[in-house]
C-alpha positions as CSV (number, residue, x, y, z in Angstrom):
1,X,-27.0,25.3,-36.5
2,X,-24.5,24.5,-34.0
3,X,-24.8,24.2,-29.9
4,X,-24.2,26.8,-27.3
5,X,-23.0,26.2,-24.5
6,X,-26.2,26.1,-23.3
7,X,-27.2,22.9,-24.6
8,X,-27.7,21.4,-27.8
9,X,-29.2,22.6,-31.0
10,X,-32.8,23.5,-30.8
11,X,-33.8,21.3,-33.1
12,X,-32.2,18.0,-31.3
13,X,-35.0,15.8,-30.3
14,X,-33.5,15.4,-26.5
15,X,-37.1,15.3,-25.0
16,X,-38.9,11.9,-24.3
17,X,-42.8,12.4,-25.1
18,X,-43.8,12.6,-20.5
19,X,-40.8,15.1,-20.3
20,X,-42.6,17.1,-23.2
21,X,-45.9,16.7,-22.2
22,X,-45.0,17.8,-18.8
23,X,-42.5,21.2,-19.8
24,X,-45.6,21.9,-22.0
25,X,-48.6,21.2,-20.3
26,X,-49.6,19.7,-22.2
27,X,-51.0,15.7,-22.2
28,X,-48.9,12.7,-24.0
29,X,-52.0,12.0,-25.9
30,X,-52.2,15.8,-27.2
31,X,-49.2,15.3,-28.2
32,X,-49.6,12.3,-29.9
33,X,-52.7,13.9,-31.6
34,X,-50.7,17.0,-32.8
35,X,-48.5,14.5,-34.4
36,X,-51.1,12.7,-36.2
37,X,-52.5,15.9,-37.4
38,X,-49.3,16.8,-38.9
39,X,-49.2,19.9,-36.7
40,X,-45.8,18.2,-34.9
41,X,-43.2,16.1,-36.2
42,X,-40.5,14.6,-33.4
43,X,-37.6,12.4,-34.1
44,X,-37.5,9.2,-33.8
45,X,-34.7,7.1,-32.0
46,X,-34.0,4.2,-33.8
47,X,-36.6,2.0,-31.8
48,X,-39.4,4.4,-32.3
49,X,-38.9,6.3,-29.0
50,X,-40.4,10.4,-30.2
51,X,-37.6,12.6,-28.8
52,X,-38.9,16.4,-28.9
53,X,-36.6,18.8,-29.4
54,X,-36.9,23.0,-27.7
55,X,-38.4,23.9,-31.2
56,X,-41.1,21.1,-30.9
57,X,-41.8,22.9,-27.3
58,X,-41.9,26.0,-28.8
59,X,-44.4,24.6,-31.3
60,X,-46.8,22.9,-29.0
61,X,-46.8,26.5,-26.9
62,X,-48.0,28.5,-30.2
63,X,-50.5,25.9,-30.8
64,X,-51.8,26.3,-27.0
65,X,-52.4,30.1,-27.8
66,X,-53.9,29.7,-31.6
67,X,-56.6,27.4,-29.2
68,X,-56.8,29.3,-26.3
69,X,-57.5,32.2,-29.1
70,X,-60.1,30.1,-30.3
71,X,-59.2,28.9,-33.5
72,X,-59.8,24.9,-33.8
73,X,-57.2,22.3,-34.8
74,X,-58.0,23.1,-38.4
75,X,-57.4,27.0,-38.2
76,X,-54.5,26.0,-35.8
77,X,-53.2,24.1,-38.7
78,X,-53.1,26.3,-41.4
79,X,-51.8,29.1,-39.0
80,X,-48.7,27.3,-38.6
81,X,-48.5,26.2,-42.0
82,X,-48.9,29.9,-43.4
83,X,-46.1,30.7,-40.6
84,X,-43.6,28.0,-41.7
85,X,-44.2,29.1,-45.0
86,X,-43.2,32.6,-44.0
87,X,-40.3,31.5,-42.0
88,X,-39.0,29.6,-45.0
89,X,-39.3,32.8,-47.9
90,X,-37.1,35.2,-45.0
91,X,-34.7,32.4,-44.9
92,X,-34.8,32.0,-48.4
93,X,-34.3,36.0,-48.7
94,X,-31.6,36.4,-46.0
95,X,-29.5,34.1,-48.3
96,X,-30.4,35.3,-51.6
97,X,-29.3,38.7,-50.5
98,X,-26.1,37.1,-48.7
Protein backbone atom coordinates (compact mmCIF):
# COMPACT_ATOMS: atom_id res chain seq x y z
CA UNK A 1 0.00 0.00 0.00
CA UNK A 2 1.71 3.01 -1.01
CA UNK A 3 1.37 6.92 0.33
CA UNK A 4 -0.78 9.69 -1.13
CA UNK A 5 0.09 12.68 -1.13
CA UNK A 6 -1.77 13.02 1.76
CA UNK A 7 0.47 11.45 4.05
CA UNK A 8 1.87 8.12 4.62
CA UNK A 9 0.34 4.71 4.46
CA UNK A 10 -2.34 4.10 6.88
CA UNK A 11 -0.82 1.54 8.42
CA UNK A 12 2.56 3.54 9.37
CA UNK A 13 2.71 3.78 13.01
CA UNK A 14 3.44 7.86 12.87
CA UNK A 15 1.41 8.44 16.16
CA UNK A 16 3.08 8.59 19.66
CA UNK A 17 0.66 6.89 22.30
CA UNK A 18 -0.53 11.04 23.97
CA UNK A 19 -1.02 12.09 20.24
CA UNK A 20 -3.29 8.87 19.95
CA UNK A 21 -4.92 9.02 22.97
CA UNK A 22 -5.74 12.58 22.37
CA UNK A 23 -7.03 12.34 18.25
CA UNK A 24 -9.10 9.41 19.85
CA UNK A 25 -10.31 10.31 23.05
CA UNK A 26 -9.48 8.24 24.33
CA UNK A 27 -6.95 7.73 27.64
CA UNK A 28 -3.08 6.46 27.28
CA UNK A 29 -3.92 3.78 29.68
CA UNK A 30 -7.07 2.67 27.43
CA UNK A 31 -4.93 2.40 25.11
CA UNK A 32 -2.43 0.57 26.79
CA UNK A 33 -5.30 -1.85 27.99
CA UNK A 34 -6.60 -2.41 24.39
CA UNK A 35 -3.19 -3.52 23.69
CA UNK A 36 -2.85 -5.93 26.37
CA UNK A 37 -6.15 -7.38 25.49
CA UNK A 38 -5.02 -7.95 22.08
CA UNK A 39 -7.74 -5.72 20.76
CA UNK A 40 -4.66 -3.25 19.37
CA UNK A 41 -1.37 -3.89 18.14
CA UNK A 42 1.05 -0.60 17.38
CA UNK A 43 4.54 -0.62 16.22
CA UNK A 44 7.17 -0.35 18.01
CA UNK A 45 10.31 2.00 17.36
CA UNK A 46 13.30 0.32 17.96
CA UNK A 47 13.44 1.60 21.72
CA UNK A 48 10.00 0.47 22.49
CA UNK A 49 8.30 3.81 21.79
CA UNK A 50 4.23 2.40 20.47
CA UNK A 51 3.85 4.50 17.22
CA UNK A 52 -0.11 4.23 16.15
CA UNK A 53 -0.73 4.38 12.85
CA UNK A 54 -4.53 6.08 11.06
CA UNK A 55 -5.71 2.30 11.09
CA UNK A 56 -4.95 1.93 14.77
CA UNK A 57 -7.17 5.29 15.16
CA UNK A 58 -9.69 3.90 13.20
CA UNK A 59 -9.63 0.76 15.41
CA UNK A 60 -9.77 2.44 18.73
CA UNK A 61 -12.99 4.53 17.21
CA UNK A 62 -14.99 1.11 16.34
CA UNK A 63 -14.09 -0.16 19.67
CA UNK A 64 -15.60 3.22 21.31
CA UNK A 65 -18.96 2.43 19.49
CA UNK A 66 -19.02 -1.63 20.03
CA UNK A 67 -18.80 -0.09 24.03
CA UNK A 68 -20.89 2.72 23.80
CA UNK A 69 -23.37 -0.06 22.04
CA UNK A 70 -22.94 -1.89 25.11
CA UNK A 71 -21.04 -4.85 24.34
CA UNK A 72 -18.06 -5.42 27.01
CA UNK A 73 -14.37 -5.82 26.17
CA UNK A 74 -15.03 -9.47 25.54
CA UNK A 75 -17.93 -8.95 22.98
CA UNK A 76 -15.79 -5.95 21.70
CA UNK A 77 -13.18 -8.48 21.09
CA UNK A 78 -14.59 -11.07 19.19
CA UNK A 79 -16.46 -8.35 17.10
CA UNK A 80 -13.41 -7.30 15.72
CA UNK A 81 -12.00 -10.55 15.48
CA UNK A 82 -15.10 -11.90 13.37
CA UNK A 83 -14.50 -8.44 11.33
CA UNK A 84 -10.75 -8.97 10.61
CA UNK A 85 -11.66 -12.27 9.74
CA UNK A 86 -14.10 -11.00 7.20
CA UNK A 87 -11.81 -8.35 5.98
CA UNK A 88 -9.16 -11.02 5.31
CA UNK A 89 -11.68 -13.87 3.14
CA UNK A 90 -12.78 -10.38 0.67
CA UNK A 91 -9.19 -9.80 0.35
CA UNK A 92 -8.47 -13.28 -0.11
CA UNK A 93 -11.54 -13.32 -2.81
CA UNK A 94 -10.61 -10.01 -4.65
CA UNK A 95 -7.31 -11.80 -5.54
CA UNK A 96 -8.44 -15.16 -6.16
CA UNK A 97 -10.72 -13.73 -8.75
CA UNK A 98 -7.85 -11.25 -9.99
Amino acid sequence: MAGSATGPPAHQGIYGISVAAELTGAGIQTLRMYEQRGLLDPQRTSGGTRRYSRQDLARVHRITVLLEEGLNLAGVSQVMDLEDENEQLKQALKEARS
